[in-house]
C-alpha positions in Angstrom: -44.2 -24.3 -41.1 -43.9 -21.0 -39.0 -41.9 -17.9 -40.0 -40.1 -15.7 -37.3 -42.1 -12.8 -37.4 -38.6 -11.1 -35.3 -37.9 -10.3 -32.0 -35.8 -11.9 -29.2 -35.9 -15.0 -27.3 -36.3 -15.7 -24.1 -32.5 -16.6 -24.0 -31.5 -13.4 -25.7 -33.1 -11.4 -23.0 -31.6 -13.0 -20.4 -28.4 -13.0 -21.1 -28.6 -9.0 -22.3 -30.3 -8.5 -18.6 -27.2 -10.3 -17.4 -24.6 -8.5 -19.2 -26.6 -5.4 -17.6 -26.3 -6.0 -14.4 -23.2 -6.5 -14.2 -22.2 -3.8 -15.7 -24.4 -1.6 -13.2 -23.1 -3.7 -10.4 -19.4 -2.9 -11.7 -20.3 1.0 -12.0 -22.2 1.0 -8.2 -19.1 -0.4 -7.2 -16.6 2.0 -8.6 -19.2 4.4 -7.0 -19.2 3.3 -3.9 -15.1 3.1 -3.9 -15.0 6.9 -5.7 -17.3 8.4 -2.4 -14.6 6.3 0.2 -12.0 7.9 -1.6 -13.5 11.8 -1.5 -14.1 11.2 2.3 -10.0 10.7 2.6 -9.0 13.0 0.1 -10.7 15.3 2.3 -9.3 14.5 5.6 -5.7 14.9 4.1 -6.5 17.8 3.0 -7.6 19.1 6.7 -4.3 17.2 7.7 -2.3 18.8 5.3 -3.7 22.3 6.1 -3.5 22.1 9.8 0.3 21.0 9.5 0.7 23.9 6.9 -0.9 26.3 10.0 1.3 25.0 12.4 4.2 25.7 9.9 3.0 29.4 9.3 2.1 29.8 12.8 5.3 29.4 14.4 7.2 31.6 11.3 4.6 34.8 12.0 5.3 34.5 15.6 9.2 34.3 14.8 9.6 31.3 17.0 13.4 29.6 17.6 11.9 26.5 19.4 14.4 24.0 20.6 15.7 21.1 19.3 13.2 18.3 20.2 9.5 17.3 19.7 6.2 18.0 20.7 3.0 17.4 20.0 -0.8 18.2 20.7 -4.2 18.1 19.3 -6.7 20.1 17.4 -10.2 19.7 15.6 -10.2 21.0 11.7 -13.5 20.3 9.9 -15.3 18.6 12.0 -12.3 15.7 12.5 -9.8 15.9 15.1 -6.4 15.5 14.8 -3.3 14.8 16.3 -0.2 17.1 15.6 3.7 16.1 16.0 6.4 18.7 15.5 10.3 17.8 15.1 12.8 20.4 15.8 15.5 19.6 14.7 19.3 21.5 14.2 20.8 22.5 10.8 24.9 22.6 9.7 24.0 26.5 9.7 23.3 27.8 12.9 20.6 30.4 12.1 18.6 27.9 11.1 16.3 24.6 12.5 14.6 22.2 10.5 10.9 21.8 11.6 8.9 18.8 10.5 5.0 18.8 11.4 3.2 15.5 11.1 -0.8 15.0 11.5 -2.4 11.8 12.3 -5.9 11.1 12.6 -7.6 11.1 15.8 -8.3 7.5 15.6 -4.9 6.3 14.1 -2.7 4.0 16.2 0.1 3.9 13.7 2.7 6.1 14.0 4.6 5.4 11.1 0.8 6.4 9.1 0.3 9.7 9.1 -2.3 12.0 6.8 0.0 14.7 6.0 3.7 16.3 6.4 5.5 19.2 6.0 8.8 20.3 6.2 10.5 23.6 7.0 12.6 25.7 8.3 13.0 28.4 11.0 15.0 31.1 11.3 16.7 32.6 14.1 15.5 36.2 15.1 18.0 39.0 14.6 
């Protein structure tokens, strides 16, 4: 008769070198998905800065712009970026709404875009 002197069995080890990798394959992949999601969280935030700088730029300069839209482009961070600004009127008269949109350079939806801001402008005295 022979005695188990202890240890594991061949069976034992393979299915603890199973359960392993899987969980390594599960953690690689929440890796891989957590270093996709820093590379957007940073182009919004380049998005969201570049429609803030529009924003501030036109309130230093004390622009009244008129009622419509325009748009242009501009590089921030190494990306480029597309730019939309909507002027539109307000119940007071002193004042227009101004809405700044940023898309990426490579977006063909309009309806998609990284970052947007809303203000207001005020006539100059």
């Amino acid at each position: 008769m022979r005695h188990r002197t202890g240890g594991f069995t061949l069976l034992e080890v393979m299915v603890a070198l199973a359960i392993l990798a899987l969980a390594l394959t599960a953690g690689l992949r929440a890796g891989g998905v957590a270093v996709g999601n820093a590379g957007e969280i940073r182009q919004r935030q380049l998005a969201d800065w570049v429609a803030l700088d529009r924003l501030q730029e036109h309130r230093a300069r004390r622009d009244w712009l008129p009622v419509g839209s325009s748009g242009g482009e501009i590089r921030q961070g190494g990306f480029r970026f597309r730019w939309e600004e909507r002027i539109s009127g307000t119940p007071n008269a002193q004042f227009r709404r101004i809405e700044v949109r940023v898309f990426s350079d490579d977006n063909t939806d309009p309806d998609y875009a990284l970052a947007k801001v809303t203000g207001f402008l005020v006539k100059p005295a």
